[in-house]
mmCIF file as gemmi writes it, N, C-alpha and C atoms, coordinates in Angstrom:
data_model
loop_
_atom_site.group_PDB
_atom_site.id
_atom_site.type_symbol
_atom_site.label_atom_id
_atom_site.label_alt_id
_atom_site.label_comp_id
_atom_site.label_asym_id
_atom_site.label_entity_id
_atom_site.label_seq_id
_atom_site.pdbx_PDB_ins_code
_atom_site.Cartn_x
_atom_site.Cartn_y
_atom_site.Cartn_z
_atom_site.occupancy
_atom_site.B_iso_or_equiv
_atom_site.pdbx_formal_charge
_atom_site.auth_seq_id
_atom_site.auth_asym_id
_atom_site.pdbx_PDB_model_num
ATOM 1 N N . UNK Axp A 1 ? -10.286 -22.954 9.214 1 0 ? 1 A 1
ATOM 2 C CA . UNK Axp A 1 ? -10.49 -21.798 8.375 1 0 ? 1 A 1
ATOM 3 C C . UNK Axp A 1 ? -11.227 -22.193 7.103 1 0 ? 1 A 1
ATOM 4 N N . UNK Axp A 2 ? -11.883 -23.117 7.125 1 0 ? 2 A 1
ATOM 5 C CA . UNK Axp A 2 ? -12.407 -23.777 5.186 1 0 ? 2 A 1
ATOM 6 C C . UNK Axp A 2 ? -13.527 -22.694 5.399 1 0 ? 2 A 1
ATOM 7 N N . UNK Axp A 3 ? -13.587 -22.573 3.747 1 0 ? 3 A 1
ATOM 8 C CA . UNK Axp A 3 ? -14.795 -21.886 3.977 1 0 ? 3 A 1
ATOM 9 C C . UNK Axp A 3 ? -14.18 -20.272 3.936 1 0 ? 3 A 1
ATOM 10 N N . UNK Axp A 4 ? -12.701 -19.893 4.342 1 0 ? 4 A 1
ATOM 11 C CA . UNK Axp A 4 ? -12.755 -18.399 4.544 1 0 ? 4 A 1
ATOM 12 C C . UNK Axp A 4 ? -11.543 -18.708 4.023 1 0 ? 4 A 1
ATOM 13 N N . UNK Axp A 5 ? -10.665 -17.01 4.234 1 0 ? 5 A 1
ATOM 14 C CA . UNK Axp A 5 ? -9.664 -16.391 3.563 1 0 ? 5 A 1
ATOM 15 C C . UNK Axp A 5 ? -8.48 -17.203 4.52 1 0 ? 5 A 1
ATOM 16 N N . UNK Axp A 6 ? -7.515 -17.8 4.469 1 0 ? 6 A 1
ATOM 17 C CA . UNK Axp A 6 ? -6.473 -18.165 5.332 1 0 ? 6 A 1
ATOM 18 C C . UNK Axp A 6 ? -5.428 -16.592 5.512 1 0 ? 6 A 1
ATOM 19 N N . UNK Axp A 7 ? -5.151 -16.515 6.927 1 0 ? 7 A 1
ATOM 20 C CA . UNK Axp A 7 ? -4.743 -15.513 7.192 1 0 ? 7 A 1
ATOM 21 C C . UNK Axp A 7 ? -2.647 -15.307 7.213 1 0 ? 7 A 1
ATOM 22 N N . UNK Axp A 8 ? -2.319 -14.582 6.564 1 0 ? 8 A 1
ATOM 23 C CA . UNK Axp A 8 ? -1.099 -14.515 6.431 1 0 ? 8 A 1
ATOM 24 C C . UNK Axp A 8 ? -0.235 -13.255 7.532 1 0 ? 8 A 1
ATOM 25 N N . UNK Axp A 9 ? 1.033 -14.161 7.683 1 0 ? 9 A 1
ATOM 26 C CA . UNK Axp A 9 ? 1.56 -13.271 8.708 1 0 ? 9 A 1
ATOM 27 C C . UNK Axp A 9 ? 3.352 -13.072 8.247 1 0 ? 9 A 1
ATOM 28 N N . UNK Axp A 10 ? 3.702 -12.07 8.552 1 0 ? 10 A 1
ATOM 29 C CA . UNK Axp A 10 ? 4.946 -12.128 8.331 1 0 ? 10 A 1
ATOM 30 C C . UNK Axp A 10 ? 6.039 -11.276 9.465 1 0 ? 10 A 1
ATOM 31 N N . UNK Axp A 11 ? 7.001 -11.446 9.585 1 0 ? 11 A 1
ATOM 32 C CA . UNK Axp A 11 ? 8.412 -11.128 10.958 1 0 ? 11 A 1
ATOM 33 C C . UNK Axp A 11 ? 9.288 -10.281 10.09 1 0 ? 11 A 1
ATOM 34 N N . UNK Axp A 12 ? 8.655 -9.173 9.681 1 0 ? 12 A 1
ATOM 35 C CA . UNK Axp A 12 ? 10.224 -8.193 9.184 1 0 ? 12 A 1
ATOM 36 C C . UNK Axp A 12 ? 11.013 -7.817 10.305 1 0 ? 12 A 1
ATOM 37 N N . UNK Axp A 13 ? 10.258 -7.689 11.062 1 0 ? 13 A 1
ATOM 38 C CA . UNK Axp A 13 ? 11.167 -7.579 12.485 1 0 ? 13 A 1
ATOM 39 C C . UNK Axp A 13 ? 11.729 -7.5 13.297 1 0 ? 13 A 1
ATOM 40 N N . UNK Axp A 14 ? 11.639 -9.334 12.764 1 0 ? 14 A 1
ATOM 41 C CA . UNK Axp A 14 ? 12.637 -10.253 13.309 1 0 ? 14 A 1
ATOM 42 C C . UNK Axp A 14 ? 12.329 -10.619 14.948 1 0 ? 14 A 1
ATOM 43 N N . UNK Axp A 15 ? 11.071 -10.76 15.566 1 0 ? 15 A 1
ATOM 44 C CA . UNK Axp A 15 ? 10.4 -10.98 16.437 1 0 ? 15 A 1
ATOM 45 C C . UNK Axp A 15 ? 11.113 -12.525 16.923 1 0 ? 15 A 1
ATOM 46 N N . UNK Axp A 16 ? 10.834 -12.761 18.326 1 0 ? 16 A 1
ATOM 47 C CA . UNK Axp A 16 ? 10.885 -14.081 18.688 1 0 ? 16 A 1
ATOM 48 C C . UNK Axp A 16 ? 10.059 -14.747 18.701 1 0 ? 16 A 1
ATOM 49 N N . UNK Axp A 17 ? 8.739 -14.092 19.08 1 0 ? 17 A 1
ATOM 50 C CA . UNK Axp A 17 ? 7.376 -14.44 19.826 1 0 ? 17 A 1
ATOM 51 C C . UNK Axp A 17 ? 6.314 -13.398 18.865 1 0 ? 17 A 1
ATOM 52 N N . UNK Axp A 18 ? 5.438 -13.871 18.538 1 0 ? 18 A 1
ATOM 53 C CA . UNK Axp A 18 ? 3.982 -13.362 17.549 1 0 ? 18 A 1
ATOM 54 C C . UNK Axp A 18 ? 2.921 -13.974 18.169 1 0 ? 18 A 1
ATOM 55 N N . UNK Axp A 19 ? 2.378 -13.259 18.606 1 0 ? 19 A 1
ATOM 56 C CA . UNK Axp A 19 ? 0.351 -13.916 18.81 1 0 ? 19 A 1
ATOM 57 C C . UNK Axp A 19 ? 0.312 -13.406 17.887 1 0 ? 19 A 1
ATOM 58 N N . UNK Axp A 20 ? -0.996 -14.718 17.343 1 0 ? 20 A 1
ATOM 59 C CA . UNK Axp A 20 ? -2 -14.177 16.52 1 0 ? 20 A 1
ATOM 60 C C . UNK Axp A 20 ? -3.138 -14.329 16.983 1 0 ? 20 A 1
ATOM 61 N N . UNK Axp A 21 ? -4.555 -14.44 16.241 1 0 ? 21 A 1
ATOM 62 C CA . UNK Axp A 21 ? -5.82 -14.422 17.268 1 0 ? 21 A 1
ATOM 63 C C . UNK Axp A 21 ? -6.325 -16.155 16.564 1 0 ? 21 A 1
ATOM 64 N N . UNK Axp A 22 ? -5.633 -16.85 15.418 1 0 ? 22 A 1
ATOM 65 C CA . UNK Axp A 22 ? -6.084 -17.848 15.026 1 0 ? 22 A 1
ATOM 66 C C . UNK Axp A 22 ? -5.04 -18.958 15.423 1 0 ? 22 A 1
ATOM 67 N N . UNK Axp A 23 ? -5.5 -20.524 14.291 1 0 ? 23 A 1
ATOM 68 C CA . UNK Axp A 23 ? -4.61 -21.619 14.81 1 0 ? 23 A 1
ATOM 69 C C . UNK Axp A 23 ? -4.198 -21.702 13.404 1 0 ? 23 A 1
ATOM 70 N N . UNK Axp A 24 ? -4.847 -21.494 12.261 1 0 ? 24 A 1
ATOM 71 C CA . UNK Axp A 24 ? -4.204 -22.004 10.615 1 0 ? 24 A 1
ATOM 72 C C . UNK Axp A 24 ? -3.921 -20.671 10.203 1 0 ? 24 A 1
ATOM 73 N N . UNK Axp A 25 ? -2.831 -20.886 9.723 1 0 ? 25 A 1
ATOM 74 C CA . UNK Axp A 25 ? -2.726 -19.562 8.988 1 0 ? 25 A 1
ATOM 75 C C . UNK Axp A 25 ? -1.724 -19.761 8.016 1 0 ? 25 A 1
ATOM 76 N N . UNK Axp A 26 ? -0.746 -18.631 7.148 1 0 ? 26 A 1
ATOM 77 C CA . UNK Axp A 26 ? 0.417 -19.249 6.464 1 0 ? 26 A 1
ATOM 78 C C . UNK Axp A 26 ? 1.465 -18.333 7.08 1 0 ? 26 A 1
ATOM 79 N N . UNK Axp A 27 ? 2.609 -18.661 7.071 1 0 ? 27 A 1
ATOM 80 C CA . UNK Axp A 27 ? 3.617 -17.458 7.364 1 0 ? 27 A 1
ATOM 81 C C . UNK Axp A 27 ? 4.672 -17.253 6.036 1 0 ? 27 A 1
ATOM 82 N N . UNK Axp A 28 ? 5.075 -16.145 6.022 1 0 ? 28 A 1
ATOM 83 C CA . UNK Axp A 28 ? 5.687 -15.794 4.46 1 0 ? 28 A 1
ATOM 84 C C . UNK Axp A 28 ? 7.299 -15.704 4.866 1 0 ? 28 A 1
ATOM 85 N N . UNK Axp A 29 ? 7.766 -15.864 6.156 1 0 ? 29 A 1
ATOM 86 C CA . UNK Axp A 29 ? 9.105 -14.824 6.523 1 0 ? 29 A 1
ATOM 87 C C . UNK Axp A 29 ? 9.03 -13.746 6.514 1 0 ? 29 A 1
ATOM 88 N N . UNK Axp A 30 ? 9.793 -12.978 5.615 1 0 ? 30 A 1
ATOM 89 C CA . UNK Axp A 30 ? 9.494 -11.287 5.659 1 0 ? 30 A 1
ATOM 90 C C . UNK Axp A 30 ? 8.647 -11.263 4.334 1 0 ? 30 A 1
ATOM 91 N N . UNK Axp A 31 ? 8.559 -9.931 4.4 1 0 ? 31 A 1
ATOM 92 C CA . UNK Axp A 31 ? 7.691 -9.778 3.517 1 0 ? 31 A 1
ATOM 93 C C . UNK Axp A 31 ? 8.634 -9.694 2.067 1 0 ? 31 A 1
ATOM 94 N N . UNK Axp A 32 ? 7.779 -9.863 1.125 1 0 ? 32 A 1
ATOM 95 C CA . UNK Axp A 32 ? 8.429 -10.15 -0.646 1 0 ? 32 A 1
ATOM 96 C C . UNK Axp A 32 ? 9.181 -8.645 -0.47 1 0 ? 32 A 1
ATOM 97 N N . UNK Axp A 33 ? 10.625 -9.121 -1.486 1 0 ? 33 A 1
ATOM 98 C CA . UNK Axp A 33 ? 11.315 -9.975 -1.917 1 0 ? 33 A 1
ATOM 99 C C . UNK Axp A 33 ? 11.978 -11.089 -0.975 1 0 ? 33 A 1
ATOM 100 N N . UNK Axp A 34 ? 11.85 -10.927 0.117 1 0 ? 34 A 1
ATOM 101 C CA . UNK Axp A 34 ? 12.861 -11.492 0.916 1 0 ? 34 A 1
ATOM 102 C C . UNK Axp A 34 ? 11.706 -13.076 2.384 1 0 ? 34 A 1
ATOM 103 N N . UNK Axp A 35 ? 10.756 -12.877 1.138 1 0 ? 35 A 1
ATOM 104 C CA . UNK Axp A 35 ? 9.928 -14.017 2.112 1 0 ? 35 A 1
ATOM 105 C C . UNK Axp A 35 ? 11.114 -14.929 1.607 1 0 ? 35 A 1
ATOM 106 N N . UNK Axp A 36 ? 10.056 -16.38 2.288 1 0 ? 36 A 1
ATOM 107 C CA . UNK Axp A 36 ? 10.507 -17.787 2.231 1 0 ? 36 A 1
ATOM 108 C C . UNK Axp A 36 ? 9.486 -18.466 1.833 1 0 ? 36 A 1
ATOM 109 N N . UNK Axp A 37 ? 9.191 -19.649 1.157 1 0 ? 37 A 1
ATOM 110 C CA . UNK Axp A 37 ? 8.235 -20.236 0.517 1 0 ? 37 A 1
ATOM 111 C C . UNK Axp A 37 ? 6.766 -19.873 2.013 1 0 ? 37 A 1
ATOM 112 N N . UNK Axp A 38 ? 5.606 -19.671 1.504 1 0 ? 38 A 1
ATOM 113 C CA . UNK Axp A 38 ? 4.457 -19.15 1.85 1 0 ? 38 A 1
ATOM 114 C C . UNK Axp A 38 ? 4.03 -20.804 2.732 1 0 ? 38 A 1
ATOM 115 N N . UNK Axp A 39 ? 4.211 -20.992 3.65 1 0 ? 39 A 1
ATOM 116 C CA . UNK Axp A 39 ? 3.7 -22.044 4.396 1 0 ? 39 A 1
ATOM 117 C C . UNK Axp A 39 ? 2.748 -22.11 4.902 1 0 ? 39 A 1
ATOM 118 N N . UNK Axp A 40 ? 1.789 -23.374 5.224 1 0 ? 40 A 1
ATOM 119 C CA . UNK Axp A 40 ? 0.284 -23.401 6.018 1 0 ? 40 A 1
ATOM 120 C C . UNK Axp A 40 ? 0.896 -24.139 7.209 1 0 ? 40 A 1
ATOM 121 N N . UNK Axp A 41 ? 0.678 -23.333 8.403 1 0 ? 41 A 1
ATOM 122 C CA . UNK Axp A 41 ? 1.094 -23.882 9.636 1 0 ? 41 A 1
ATOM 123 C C . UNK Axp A 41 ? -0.713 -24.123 10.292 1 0 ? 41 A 1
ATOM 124 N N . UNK Axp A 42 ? -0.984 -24.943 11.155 1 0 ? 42 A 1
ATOM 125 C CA . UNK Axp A 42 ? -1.769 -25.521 11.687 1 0 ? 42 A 1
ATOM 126 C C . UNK Axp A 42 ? -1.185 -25.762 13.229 1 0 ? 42 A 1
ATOM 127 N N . UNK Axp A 43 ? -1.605 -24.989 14.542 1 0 ? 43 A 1
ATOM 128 C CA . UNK Axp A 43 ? -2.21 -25.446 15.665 1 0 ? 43 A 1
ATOM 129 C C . UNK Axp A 43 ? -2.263 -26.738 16.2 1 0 ? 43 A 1
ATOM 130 N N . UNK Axp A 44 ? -3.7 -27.262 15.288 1 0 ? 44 A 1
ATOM 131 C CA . UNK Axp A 44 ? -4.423 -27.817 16.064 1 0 ? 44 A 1
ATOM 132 C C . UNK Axp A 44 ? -4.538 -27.859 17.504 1 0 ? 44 A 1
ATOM 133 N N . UNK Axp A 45 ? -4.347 -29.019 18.457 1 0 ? 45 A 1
ATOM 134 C CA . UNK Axp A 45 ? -4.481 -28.545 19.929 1 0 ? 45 A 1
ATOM 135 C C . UNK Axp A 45 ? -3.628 -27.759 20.494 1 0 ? 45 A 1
ATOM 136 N N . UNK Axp A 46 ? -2.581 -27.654 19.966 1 0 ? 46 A 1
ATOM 137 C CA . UNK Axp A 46 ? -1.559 -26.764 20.477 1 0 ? 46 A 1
ATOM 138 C C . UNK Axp A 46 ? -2.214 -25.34 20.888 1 0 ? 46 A 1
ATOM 139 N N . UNK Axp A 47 ? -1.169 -24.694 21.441 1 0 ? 47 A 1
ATOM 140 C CA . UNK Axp A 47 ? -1.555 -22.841 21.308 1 0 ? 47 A 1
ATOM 141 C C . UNK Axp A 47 ? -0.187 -22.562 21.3 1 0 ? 47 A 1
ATOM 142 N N . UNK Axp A 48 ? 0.893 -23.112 20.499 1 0 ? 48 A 1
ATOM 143 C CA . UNK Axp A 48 ? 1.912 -22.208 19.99 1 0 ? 48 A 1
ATOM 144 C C . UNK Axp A 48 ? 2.607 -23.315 18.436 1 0 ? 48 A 1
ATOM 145 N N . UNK Axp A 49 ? 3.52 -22.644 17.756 1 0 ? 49 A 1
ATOM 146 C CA . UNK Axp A 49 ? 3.729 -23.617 16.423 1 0 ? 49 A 1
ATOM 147 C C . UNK Axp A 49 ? 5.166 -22.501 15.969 1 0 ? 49 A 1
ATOM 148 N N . UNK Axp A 50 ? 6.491 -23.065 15.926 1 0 ? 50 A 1
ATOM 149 C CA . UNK Axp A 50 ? 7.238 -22.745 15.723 1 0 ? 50 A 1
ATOM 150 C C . UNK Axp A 50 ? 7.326 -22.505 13.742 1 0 ? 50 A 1
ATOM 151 N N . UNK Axp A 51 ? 7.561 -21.743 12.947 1 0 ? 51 A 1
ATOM 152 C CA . UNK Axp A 51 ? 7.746 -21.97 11.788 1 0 ? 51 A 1
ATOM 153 C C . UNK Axp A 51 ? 9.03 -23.105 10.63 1 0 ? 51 A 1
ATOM 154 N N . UNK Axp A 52 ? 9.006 -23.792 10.694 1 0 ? 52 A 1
ATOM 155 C CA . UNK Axp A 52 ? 9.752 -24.175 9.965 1 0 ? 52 A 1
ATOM 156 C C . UNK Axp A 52 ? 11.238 -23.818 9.488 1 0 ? 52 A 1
ATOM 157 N N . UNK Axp A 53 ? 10.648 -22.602 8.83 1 0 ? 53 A 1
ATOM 158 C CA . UNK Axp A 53 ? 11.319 -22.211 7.873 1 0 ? 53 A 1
ATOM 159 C C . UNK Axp A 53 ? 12.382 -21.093 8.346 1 0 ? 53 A 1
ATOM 160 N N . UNK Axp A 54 ? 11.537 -19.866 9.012 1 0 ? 54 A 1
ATOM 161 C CA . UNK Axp A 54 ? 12.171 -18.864 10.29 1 0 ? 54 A 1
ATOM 162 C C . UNK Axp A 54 ? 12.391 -18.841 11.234 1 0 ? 54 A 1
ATOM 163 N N . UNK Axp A 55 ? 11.932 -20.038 11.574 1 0 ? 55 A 1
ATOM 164 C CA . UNK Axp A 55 ? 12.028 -20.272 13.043 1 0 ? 55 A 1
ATOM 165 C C . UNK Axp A 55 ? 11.085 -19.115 14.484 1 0 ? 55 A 1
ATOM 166 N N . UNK Axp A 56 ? 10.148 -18.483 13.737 1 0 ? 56 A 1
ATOM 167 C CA . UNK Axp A 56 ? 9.263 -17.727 14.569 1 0 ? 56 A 1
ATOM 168 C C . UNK Axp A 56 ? 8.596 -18.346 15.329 1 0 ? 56 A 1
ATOM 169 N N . UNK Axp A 57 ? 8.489 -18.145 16.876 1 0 ? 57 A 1
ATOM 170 C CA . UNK Axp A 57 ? 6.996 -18.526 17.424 1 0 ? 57 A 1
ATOM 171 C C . UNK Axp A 57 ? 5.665 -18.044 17.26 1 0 ? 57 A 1
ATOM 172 N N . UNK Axp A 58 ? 4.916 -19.007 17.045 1 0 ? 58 A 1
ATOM 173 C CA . UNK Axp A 58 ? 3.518 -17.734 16.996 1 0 ? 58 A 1
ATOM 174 C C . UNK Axp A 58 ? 2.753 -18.636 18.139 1 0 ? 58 A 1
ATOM 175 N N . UNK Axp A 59 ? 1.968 -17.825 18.751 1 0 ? 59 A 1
ATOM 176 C CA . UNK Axp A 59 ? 1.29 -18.532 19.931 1 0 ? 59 A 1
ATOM 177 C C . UNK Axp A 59 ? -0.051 -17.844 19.846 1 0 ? 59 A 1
ATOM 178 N N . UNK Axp A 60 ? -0.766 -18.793 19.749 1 0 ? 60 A 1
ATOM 179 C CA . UNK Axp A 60 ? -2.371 -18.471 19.834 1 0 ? 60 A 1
ATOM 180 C C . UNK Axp A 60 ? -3.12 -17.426 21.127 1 0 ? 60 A 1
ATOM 181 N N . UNK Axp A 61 ? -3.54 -16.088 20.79 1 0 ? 61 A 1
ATOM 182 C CA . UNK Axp A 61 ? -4.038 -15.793 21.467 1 0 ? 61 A 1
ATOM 183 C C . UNK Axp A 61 ? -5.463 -15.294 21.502 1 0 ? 61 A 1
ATOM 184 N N . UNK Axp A 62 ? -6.82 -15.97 21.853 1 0 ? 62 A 1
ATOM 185 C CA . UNK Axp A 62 ? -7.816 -15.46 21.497 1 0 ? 62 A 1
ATOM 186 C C . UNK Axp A 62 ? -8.446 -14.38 21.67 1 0 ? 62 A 1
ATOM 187 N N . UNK Axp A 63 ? -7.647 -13.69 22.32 1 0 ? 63 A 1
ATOM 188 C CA . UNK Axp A 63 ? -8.471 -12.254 21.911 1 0 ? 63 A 1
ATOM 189 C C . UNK Axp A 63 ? -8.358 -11.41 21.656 1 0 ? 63 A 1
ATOM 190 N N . UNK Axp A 64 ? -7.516 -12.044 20.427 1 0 ? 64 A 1
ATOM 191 C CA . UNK Axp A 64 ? -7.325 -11.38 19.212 1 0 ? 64 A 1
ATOM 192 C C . UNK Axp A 64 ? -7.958 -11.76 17.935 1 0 ? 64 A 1
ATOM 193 N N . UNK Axp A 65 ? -8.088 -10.639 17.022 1 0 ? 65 A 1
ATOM 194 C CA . UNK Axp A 65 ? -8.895 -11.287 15.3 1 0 ? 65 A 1
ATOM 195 C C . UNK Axp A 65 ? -8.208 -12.11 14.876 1 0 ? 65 A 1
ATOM 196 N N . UNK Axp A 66 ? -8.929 -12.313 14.016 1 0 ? 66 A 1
ATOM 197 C CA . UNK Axp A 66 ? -7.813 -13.155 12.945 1 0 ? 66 A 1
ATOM 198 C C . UNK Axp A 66 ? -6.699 -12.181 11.994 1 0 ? 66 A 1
ATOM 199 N N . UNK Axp A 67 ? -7.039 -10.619 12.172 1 0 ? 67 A 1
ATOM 200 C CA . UNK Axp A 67 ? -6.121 -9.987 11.404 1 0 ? 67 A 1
ATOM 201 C C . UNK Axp A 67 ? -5.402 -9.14 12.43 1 0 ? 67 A 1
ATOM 202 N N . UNK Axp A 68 ? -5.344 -9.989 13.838 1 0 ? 68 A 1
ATOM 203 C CA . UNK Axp A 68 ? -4.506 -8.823 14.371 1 0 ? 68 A 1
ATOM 204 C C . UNK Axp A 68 ? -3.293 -9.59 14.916 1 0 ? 68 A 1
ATOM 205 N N . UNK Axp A 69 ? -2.274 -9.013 15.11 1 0 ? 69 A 1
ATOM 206 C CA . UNK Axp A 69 ? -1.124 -9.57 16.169 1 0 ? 69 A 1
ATOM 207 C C . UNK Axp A 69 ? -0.618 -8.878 17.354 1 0 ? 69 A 1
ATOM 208 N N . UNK Axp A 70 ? 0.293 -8.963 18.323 1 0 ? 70 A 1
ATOM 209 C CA . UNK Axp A 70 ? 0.576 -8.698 19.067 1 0 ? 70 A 1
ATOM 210 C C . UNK Axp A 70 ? 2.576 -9.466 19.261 1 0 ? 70 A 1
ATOM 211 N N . UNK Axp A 71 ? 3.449 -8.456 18.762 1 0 ? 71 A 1
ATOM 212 C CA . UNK Axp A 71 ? 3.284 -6.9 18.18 1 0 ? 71 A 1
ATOM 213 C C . UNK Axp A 71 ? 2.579 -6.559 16.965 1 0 ? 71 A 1
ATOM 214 N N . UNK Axp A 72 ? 2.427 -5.626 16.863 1 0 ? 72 A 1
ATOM 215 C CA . UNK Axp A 72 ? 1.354 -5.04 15.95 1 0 ? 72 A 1
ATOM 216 C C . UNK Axp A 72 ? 1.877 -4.924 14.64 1 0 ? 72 A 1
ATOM 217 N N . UNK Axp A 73 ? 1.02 -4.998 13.214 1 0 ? 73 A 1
ATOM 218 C CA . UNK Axp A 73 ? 1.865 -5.678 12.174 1 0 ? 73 A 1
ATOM 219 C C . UNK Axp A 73 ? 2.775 -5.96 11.676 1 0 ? 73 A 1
ATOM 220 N N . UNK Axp A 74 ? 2.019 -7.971 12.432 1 0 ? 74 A 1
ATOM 221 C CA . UNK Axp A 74 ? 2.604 -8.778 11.332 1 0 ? 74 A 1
ATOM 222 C C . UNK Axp A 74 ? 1.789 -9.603 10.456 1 0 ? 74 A 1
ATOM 223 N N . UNK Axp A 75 ? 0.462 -8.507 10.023 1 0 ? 75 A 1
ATOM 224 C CA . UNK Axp A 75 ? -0.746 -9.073 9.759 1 0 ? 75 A 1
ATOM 225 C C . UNK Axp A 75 ? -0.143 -8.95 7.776 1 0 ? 75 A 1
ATOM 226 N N . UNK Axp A 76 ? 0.332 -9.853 7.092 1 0 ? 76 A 1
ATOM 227 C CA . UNK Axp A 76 ? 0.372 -9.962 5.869 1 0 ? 76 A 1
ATOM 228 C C . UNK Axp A 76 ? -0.404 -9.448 4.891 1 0 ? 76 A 1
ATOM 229 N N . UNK Axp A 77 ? -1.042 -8.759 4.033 1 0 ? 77 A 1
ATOM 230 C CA . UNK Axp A 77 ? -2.007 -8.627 3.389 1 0 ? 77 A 1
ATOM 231 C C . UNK Axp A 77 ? -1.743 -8.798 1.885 1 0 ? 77 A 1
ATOM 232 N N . UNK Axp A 78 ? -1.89 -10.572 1.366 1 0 ? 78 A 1
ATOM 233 C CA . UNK Axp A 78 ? -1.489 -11.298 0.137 1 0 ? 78 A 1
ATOM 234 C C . UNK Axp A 78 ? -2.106 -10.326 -0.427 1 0 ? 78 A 1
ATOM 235 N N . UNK Axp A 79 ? -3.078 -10.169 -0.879 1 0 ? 79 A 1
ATOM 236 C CA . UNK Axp A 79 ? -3.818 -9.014 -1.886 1 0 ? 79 A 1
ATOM 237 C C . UNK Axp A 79 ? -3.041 -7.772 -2.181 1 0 ? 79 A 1
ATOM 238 N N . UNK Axp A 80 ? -2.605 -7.093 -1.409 1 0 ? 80 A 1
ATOM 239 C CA . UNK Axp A 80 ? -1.847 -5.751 -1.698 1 0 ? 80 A 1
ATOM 240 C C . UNK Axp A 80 ? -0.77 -6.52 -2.301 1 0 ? 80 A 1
ATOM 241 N N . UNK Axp A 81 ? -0.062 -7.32 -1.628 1 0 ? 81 A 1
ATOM 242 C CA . UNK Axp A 81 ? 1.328 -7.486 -2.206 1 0 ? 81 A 1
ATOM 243 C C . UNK Axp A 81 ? 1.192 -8.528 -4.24 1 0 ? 81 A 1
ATOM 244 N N . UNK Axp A 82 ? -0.18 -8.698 -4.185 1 0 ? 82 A 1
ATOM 245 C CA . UNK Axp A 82 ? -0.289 -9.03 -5.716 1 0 ? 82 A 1
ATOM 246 C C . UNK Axp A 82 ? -0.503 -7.957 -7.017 1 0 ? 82 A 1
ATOM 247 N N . UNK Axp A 83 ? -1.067 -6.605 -5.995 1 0 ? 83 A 1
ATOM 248 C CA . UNK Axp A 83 ? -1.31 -5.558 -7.091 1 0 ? 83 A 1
ATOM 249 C C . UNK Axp A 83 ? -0.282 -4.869 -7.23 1 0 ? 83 A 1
């Protein structure tokens, strides 16, 4: 992702399983007040990456954007949540 916006995702949910359409991204937990520190999870060869912190799966699916998921938002949008 250098070069562009890193894409944020979050599980209000409470999902087991999240595609997204990328491999870097950050995950927040739920959304503010009740995230968890804002993490950069990384792929690489993989096509799935458990979170740390929530314990979410997210599994790479390409054909999807980078702002979409499957279920349908858990596409974060840092910007709104700063204004």
């Amino acid at each position: 992702m250098a070069g562009g916006k890193t894409p944020h995702f979050h599980n209000d949910a409470g999902h087991a399983r999240i595609a997204i359409g990328v491999k870097e991204f950050m995950c927040v937990g739920a959304t503010p007040p009740y995230d968890h520190p804002h993490v950069f999870l990384d792929m690489g060869d993989d096509n799935d990456i458990v979170c740390p912190y929530c314990s979410t799966l997210y599994v790479h699916d390409a054909s999807l954007s980078a702002g979409q998921t499957e279920p349908a938002g858990c596409a974060f949008d840092i910007a709104a949540d700063a204004a």
